[in-house]
N, C-alpha and C positions, 0 to 999 in steps of 0.2 A: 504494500500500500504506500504511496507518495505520501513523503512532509508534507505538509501542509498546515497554514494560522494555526487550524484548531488543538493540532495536536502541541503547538508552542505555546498556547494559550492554557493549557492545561499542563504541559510541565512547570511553565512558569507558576500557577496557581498554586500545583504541590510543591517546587522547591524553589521559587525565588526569596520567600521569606522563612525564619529559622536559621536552626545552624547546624555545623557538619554531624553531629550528634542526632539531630532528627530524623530518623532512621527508619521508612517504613516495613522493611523485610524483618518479622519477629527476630531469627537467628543474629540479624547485623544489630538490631533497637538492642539486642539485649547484652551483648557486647558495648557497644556506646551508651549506654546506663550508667555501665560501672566505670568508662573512662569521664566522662563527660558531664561536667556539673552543669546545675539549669541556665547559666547564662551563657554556655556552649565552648566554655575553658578549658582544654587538659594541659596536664604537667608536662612541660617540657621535657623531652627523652633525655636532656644532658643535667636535669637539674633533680637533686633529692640526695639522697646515700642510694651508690651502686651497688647491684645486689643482682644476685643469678638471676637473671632471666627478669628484672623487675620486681621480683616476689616478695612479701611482706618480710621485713626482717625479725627473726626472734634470736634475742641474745640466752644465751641458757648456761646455768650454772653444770660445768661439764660431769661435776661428781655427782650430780643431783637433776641430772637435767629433766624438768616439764615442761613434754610434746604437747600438753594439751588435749584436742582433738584431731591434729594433726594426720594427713595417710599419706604425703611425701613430703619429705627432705629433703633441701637440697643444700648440699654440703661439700666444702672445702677444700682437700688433702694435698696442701701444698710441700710434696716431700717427694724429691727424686734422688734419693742416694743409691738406686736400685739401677742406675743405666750404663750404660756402654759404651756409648758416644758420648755425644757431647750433653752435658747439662743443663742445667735451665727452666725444667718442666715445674720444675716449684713454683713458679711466677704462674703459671695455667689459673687456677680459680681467679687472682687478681684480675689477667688479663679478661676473664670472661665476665667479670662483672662489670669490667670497664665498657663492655660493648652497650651501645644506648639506642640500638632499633629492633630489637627481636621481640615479634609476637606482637601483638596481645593475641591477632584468631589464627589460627592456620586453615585456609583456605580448603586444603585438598583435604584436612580429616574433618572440617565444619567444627572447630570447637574452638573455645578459648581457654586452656586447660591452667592458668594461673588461677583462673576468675572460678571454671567447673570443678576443681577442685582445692581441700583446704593444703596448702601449700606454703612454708617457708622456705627462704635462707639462714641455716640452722650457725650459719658465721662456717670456720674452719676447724679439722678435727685439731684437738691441744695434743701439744708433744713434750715429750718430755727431753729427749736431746734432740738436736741437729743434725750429730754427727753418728749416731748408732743407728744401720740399717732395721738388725730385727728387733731391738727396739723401739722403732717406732712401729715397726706392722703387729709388732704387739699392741701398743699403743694405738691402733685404728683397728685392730680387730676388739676388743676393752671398749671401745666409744661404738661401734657400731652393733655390738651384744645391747646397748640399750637400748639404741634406736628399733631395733628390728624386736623389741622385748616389748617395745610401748604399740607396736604393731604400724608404725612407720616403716613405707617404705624409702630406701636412701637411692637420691639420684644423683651421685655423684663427680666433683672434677678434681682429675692431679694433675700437677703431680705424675709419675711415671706408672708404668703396667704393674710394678711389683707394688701399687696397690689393693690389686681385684682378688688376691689370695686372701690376706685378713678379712675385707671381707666379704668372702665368698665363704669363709669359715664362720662366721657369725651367723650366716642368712638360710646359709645350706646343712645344717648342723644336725637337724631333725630329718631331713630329706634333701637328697643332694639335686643339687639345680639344673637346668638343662642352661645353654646358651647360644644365642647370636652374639658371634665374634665379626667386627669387620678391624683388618687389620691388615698392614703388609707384610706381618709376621705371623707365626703359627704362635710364638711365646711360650713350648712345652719343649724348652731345651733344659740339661740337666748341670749340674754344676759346672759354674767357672769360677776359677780362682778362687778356690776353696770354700765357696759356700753355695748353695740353691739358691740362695735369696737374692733375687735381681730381675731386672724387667723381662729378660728372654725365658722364662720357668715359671712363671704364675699359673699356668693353664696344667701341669703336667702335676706340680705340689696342689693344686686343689685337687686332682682327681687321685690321687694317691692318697691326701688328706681324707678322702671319701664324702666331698663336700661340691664336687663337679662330677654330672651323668655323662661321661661322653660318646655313649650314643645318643643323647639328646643334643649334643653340640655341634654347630655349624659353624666353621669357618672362612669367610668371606674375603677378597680380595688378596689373596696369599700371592707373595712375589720376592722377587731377589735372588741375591745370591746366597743366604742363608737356609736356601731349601734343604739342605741336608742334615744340618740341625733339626728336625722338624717329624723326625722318626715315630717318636712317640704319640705324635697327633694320628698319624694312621696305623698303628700297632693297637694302639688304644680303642680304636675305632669312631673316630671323628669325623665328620665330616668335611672333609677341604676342597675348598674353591677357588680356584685362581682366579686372579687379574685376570690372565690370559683368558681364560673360561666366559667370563661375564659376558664380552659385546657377542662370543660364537653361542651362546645359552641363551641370551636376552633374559631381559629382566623380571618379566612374567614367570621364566623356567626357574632363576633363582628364587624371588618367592617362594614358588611352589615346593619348591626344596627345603627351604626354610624351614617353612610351616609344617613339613610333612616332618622333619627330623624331631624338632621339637615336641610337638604335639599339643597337646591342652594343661602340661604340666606348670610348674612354676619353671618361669625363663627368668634369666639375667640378658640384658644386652652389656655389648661392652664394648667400645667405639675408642679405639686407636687413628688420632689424626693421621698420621703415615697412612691409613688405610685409603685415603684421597692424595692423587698425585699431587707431590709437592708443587708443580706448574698451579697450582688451586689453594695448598698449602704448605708452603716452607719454612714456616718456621718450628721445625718439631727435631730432633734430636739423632732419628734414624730416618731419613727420607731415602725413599725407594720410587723412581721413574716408573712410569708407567704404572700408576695405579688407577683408581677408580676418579671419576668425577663426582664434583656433587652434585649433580642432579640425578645421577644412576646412585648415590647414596641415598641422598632423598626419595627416591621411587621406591628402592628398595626397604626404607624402614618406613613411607607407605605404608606396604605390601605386609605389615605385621601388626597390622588394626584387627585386636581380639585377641591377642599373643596373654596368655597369662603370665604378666609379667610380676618380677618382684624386686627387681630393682636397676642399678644400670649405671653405666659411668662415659664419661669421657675424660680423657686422659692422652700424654707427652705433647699438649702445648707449651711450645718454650717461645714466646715471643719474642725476645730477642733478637732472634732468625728472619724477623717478618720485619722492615719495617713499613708495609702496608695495614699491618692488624688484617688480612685476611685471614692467618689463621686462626685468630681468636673469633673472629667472625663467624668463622665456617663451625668452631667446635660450640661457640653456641648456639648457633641456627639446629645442629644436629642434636643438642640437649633439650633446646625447645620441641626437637621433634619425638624423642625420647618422652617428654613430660606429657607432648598428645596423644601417646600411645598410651599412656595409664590411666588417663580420661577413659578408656574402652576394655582396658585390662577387667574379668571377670574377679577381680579381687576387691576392685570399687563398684563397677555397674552391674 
């Protein structure tokens, strides 16, 4: 049907007067509610205290801490003593709360999951040194036994990989967890230089802990020259996906795989920035050519709306490396998508 007066005379009637908050689609009106006071003002995204994703801050006394009513957290773990290369990943939760345009709806899951569910910034886990590796994943598996005790689920940033074993130990302790891993590493390598405890072995000490199912675990974007390393992921019985894999599978097939591995259990995600080619994000610690895009990230944690999820991280932003801030960008665009995935998760809805 041709433009015509009448149909300008009737847009103009419903929006030339009002303000950008006057929202007649219920799902959009209800989102612009909560941002938007009645004279049609919201906070500017550079002004207030930073905080994951925008989310209400709650300070908590870490020996005594009260969640409230709270069903996710989102929390801190700025500690990379566990890496190989180069360091830095400690600065990650800073760097992500630094980011000032993520969210409020995500378009492709239709939610506003800050707003759809009760949701803080829990601050960062307390440490007790700087310099002691396994005590500190002492020290975050101890902080994350409460969280997961008050029945909070924790969504995670580090900080380096040799955070996702404490806790993985905390959360999987009663029943060990299934997982989506997207990473350019497998991370079930076994000791180097004298100890387990490091970012290349989190995935191999949880499943031996008895605290990771790895036939319920899917490994996404696997690449590098470290593949040999990486034994124990298909001895074990894991699922691995290459880089290579993904554009010859298409995204649809990975899905499907996904969700077929996992199944209707309790899942972990767990989002290693290197898992997106560093051309997308550099600045991380162990960058690997040729990995995934974020929009094939994006589609693919999509593709996991209904995933019984229970908790999930992102982790080895080292900003430093970046001085665009796109990786702190990208690792929180993929947190915020992480947090709409638990809007759907059958543990809330």
């Amino acid at each position: 049907m041709a433009w015509d007066q009448d149909k300008l005379a009737a847009l103009r009637e419903k929006y030339a007067s009002g303000h950008g908050g006057d929202l007649f689609d219920p799902a959009y009106r209800k989102v612009a509610d909560q941002i938007f006071d009645e004279s049609g003002t919201r906070m500017a995204p550079y002004a207030g205290v930073s905080t994951l994703l925008d989310a209400p801050l709650r300070e908590l006394n870490p020996e005594k801490p009260d969640f409230g009513d709270l069903q996710v957290g989102l929390i801190g773990v700025p500690m990379d003593l566990g890496v190989t290369n180069r360091p830095g990943a400690r600065f990650g939760p800073r760097a992500l709360r630094d980011i000032e345009r993520i969210g409020p709806y995500n378009h492709v899951l239709a939610c506003a999951p800050v707003y759809d569910l009760r949701v803080a910034d829990l601050g960062d886990v307390p440490f007790n040194s700087r310099y002691r590796l396994e005590g500190s994943l002492d020290d975050i598996e101890r902080y994350y036994e409460k969280v997961f005790a008050a029945g909070v689920v924790p969504l995670s940033v580090g900080g380096d990989h040799s955070i996702t074993h404490p806790i993985m130990k905390a959360i999987g302790r009663e029943q060990p967890v299934g997982m989506v891993h997207i990473d350019a590493h497998c991370d079930t390598g076994g000791s180097f230089d004298h100890t387990k405890f490091h970012h290349g072995g989190p995935f191999r000490n949880a499943v031996l802990d008895g605290v990771l199912d790895p036939s319920r675990t899917v490994q996404i974007g696997i690449r590098g020259s470290a593949e040999y390393l990486w034994e124990f992921s298909f001895d074990s019985g894991m699922t691995v996906i290459h880089a290579e894999e993904v554009p010859k599978l298409g995204i649809p097939a990975v899905i499907e795989k996904a969700l077929e591995v996992v199944g209707d259990g309790p899942t972990y995600i767990s989002f290693d920035i290197d898992g997106i080619d560093p051309a997308f994000a550099p600045g991380t610690g162990t960058p690997e050519v040729g990995g995934l895009t974020t929009r094939e990230v994006l589609a693919i944690l999509h593709g996991l709306k209904g995933v019984n999820l229970i908790g999930g991280d992102v982790v080895e932003v080292a900003p430093q490396y970046d001085t665009t801030t796109n990786t702190a960008q990208v690792g929180a665009q993929v947190l915020f998508e992480i947090l709409s995935l638990m809007v759907f998760s059958p543990r809330f809805s």
